[in-house]
NUDO-285071 format. One line per 8 residues: their letters; for each residue x negated, y, z of C-alpha. Coordinates in nm, 3 decimals. Layout:
<rs>
a	X/Y/Z | ...
</rs>
This chain:
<rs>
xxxxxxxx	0.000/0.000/0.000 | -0.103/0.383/-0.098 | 0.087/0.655/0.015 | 0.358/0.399/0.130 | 0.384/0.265/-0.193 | 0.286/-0.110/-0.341 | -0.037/-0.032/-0.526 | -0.266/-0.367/-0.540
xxxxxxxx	-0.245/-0.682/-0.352 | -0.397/-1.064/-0.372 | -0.159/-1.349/-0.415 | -0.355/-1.691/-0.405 | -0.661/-1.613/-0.650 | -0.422/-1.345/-0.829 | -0.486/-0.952/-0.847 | -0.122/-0.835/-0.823
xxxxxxxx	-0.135/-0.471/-0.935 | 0.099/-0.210/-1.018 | 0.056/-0.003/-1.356 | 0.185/0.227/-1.541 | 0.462/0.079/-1.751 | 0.354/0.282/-2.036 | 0.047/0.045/-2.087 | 0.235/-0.257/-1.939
xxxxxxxx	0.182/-0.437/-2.291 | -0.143/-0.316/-2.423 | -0.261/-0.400/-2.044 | -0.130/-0.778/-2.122 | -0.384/-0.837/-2.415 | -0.663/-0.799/-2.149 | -0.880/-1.084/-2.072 | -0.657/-1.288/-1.745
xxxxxxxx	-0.378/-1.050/-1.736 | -0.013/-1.199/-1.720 | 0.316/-1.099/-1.646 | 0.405/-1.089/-1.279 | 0.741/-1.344/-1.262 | 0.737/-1.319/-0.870 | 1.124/-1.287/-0.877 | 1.152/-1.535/-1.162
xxxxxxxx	1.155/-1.325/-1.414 | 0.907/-1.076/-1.546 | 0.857/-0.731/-1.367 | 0.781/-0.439/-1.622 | 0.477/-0.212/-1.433 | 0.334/-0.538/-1.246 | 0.062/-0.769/-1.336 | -0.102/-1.067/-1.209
xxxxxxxx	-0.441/-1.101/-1.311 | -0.621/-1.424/-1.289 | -0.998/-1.477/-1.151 | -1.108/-1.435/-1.524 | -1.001/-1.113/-1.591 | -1.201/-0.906/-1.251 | -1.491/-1.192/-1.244 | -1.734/-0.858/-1.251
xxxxxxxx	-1.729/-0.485/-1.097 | -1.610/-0.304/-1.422 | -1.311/-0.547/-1.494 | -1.243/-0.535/-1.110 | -1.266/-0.155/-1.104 | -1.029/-0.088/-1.417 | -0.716/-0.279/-1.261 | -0.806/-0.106/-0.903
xxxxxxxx	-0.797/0.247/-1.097 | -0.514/0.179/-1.334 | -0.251/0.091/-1.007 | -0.438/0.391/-0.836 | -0.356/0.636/-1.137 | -0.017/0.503/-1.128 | 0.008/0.510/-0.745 | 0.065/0.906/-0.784
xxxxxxxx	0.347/0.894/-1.024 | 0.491/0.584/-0.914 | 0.814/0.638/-0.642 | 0.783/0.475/-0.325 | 1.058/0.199/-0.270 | 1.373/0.346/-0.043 | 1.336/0.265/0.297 | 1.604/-0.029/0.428
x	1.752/0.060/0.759
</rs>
């Protein structure tokens, strides 16, 4: 979480980020980069990436600064009560 709003995460060996949706599908054609189906179905603005797409620092840093760059546009999620 950044700013109170979901920005990167690990799930098993997976780098769950959140990008901009606006290069949801060119970010898809990247080396280990798949749709995020955590609900079952495919969620527009997250990816999963597998161990071969971040296996060194620039790959790893270009999916931490893409969900960062998003972070500051992106809405945080309404708070349930």
């Amino acid at each position: 979480m950044v700013e109170s709003k979901m920005c990167v995460g690990i799930v098993e060996d997976k780098l769950m980020c959140r990008i901009d949706p606006n290069i949801y599908e060119s970010a898809l054609k990247r080396r280990g980069c798949k749709e995020m189906d955590f609900t079952g179905k495919p969620m527009k603005g997250y990816v999963f990436v597998l161990p071969s797409g971040y296996q060194n620092d620039e790959e790893f840093n270009y999916w931490i600064q893409q969900s960062l760059l998003f972070n500051k546009k992106a809405k945080a999620s309404k708070k349930k009560i």
